[in-house]
C-alpha positions in Angstrom: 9.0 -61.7 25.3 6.6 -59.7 27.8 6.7 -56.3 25.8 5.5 -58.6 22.6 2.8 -60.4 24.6 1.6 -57.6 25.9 1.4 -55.8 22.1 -0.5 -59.1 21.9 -3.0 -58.9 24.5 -3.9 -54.9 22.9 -4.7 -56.2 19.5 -7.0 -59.2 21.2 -5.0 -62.5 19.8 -5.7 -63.9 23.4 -9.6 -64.0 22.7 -9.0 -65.0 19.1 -11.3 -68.0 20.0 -13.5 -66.4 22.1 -16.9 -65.5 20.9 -17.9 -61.6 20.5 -20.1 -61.3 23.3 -17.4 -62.1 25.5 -15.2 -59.7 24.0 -13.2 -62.2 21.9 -12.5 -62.2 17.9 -14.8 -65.5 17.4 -12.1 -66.1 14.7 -12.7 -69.4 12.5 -10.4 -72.4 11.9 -9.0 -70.7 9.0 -8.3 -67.3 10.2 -6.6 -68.3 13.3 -4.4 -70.8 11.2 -3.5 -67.5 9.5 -2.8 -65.7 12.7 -0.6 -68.5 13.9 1.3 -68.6 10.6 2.4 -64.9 10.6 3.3 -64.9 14.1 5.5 -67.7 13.8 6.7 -66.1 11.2 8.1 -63.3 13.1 8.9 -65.6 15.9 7.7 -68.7 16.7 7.6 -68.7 20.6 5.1 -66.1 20.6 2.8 -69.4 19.1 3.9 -71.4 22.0 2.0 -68.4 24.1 -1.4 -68.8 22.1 -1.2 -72.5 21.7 -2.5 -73.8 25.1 -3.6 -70.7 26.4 -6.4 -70.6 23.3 -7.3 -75.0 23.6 -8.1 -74.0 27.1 -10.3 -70.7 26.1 -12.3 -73.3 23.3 -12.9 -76.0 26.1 -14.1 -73.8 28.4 -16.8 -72.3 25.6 -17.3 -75.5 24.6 -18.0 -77.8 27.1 -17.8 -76.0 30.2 -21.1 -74.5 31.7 -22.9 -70.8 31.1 -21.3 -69.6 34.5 -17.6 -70.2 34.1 -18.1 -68.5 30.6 -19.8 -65.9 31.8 -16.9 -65.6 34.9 -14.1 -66.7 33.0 -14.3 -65.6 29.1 -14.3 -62.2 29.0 -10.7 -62.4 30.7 -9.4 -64.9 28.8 -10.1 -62.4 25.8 -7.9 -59.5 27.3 -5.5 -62.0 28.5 -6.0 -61.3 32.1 -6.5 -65.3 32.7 -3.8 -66.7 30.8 -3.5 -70.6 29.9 -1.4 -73.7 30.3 -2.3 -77.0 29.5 -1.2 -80.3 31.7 -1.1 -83.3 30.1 2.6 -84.6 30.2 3.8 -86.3 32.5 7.6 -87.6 33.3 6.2 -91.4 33.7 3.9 -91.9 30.6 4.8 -88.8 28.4 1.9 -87.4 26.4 0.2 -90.5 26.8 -2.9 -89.4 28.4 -4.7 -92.4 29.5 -1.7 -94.0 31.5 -1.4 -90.4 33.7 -0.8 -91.0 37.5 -1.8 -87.5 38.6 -5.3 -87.8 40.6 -8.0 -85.8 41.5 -10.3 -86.7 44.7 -13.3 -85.4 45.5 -13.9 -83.8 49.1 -16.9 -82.0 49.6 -16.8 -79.0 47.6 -13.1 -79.8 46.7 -10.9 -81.7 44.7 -7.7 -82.8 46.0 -5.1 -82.7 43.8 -1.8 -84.8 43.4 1.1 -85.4 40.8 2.9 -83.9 38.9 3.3 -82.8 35.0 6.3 -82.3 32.8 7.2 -80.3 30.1 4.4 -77.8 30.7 4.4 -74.5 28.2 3.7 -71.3 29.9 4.4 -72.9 33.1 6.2 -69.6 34.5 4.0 -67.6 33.0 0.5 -68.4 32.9 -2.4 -68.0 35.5 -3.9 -70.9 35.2 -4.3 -74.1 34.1 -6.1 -77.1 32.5 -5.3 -80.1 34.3 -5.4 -83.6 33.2 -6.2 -85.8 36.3 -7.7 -89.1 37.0 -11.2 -88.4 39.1 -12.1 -92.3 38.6 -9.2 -94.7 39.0 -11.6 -97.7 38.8 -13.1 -97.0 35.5 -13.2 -99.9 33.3 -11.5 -97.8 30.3 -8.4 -95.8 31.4 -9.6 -93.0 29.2 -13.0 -93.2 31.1 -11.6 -91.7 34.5 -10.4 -88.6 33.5 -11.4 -85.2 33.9 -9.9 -81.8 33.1 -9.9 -79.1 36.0 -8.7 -76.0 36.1 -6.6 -74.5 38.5 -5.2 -71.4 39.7 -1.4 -71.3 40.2 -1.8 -69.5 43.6 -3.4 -72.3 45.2 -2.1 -73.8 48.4 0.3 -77.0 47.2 0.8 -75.6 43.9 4.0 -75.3 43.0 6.0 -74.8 39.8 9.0 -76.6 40.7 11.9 -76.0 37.9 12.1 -74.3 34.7 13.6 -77.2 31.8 16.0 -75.7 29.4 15.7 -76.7 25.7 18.3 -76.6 22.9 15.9 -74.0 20.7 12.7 -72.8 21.1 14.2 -70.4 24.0 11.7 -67.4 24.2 8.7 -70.3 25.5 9.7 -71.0 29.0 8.9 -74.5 30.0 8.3 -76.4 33.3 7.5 -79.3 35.5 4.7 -78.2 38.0 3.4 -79.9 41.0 0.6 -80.7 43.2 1.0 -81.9 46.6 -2.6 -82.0 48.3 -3.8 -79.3 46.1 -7.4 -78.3 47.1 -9.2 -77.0 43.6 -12.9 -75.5 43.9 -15.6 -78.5 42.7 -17.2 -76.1 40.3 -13.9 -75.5 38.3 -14.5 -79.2 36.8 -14.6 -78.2 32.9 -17.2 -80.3 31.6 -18.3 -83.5 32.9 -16.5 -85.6 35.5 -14.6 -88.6 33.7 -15.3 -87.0 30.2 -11.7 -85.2 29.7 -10.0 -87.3 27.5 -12.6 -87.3 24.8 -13.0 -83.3 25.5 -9.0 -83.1 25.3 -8.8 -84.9 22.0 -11.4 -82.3 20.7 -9.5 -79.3 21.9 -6.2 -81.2 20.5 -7.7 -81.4 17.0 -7.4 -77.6 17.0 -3.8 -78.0 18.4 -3.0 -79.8 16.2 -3.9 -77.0 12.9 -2.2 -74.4 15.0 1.0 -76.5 14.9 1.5 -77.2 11.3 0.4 -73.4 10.8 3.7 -72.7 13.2 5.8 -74.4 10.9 4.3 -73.1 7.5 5.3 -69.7 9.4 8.6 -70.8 10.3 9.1 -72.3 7.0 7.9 -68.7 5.4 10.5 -66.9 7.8 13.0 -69.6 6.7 12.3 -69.3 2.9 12.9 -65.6 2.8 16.3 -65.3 4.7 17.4 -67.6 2.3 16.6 -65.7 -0.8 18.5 -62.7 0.9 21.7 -64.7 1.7 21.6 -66.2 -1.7 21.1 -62.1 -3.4 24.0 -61.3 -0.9 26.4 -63.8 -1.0 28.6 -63.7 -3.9 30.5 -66.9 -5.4 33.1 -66.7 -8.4 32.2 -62.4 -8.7 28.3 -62.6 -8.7 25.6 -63.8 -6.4 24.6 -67.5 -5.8 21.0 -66.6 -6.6 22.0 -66.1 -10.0 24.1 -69.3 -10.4 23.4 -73.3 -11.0 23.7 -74.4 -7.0 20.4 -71.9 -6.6 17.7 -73.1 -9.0 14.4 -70.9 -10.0 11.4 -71.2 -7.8 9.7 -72.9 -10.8 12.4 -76.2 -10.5 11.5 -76.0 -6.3 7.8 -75.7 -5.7 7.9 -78.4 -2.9 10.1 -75.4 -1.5 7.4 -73.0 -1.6 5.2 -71.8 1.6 2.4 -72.1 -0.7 3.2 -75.4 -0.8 3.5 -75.9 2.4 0.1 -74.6 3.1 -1.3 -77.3 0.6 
């Protein structure tokens, strides 16, 4: 939905996250659940768009250090630098601490290899957080991981099919792969061998923006259904006013308000 993203980018939902001297909204937890919830609303996908794309903006803010903000933020806000997260992968699904794709330091570099699956925004964004095993002798699995970002236009990057889905459809979705990828040392987010516990931060956020998608899509849901049931007529009136369609006072687990509780 380009022209929609776009419309997107003009009224700043890209830096919803990011702070105000970067040029982003600064938005809380609540407002942004809000956001989420009328967009999905009006269609869900265009959550899928925000969802990584606005973990990746919060990690960088968070945990990475004052010059990637300074390099990085104020394009994240106006959607210039727009995100995709890689955590998936076809071996261990979204079990992160079992992921195969590594990360070895040379020199200034890190040379990266594997794969990841099921990856949102994989045609579209600019960049991504990548998941990748920098330690593969740590005692603790979780222990030898670190998030890196990377720039799709990097020699041995490559994303290598687009994966239909049965709904869903205006998200594209992708496997992408690294074959002797060479990412810049200084685009480690955070400390080396610390991603997992920064992921499971950023995915506490996820997490609200999800069930805000389906309190939208529930909203979006609720109301064509009142229409159908004012427009469809059964025995010469409208099922809204007969026994199959109760009042809203015998269905409040029905409600979006509900829903939001």
């Amino acid at each position: 939905p380009h022209p929609l993203v776009n419309r997107m980018k003009e009224l700043g939902y890209f830096g919803a996250l990011v702070p105000e001297c970067y040029g982003g909204s600064e938005m809380d937890a609540m407002s942004f659940t809000v956001l989420t919830e009328e967009l999905a609303r009006g269609w869900m996908s265009l959550t899928g768009v925000l969802g990584g794309h606005s973990m990746v903006g919060w990690m960088i803010n968070e945990f990475g250090n004052d010059e990637q903000r300074q390099e990085w933020l104020s394009e994240v806000a106006e959607g210039k630098m727009r995100f995709g997260i890689g955590i998936t992968e076809a071996d261990g699904g979204s079990d992160v601490a079992a992921l195969r794709t590594s990360a070895r330091r040379e020199g200034q570099d890190y040379i990266v290899n594997g794969s990841k699956m099921f990856i949102t925004n994989s045609e579209n964004a600019t960049h991504f957080a990548i998941m990748a095993r920098t330690n593969p002798k740590a005692e603790k699995p979780t222990r030898g991981i670190s998030c890196i970002l990377m720039d799709r236009n990097l020699p041995g990057f490559s994303a290598s099919r687009h994966l239909d889905k049965m709904g869903y459809k205006g998200l594209r979705t992708g496997e992408l792969v690294f074959d002797d990828c060479p990412v810049p040392a200084s685009y480690l987010i955070g400390e080396e061998n610390r991603g997992f516990h920064q992921l499971m931060a950023a995915l506490e956020l996820g997490r609200i923006q999800v069930a805000a998608r389906a309190v939208g899509l529930h909203a979006a849901c609720f109301e064509d259904s009142i229409k159908y049931a004012q427009q469809r007529k059964s025995m010469g009136k409208p099922i809204v006013n007969s026994r199959i369609w109760p009042p809203p006072s015998k269905r409040p687990v029905s409600s979006p308000t509900a829903r939001r509780a």
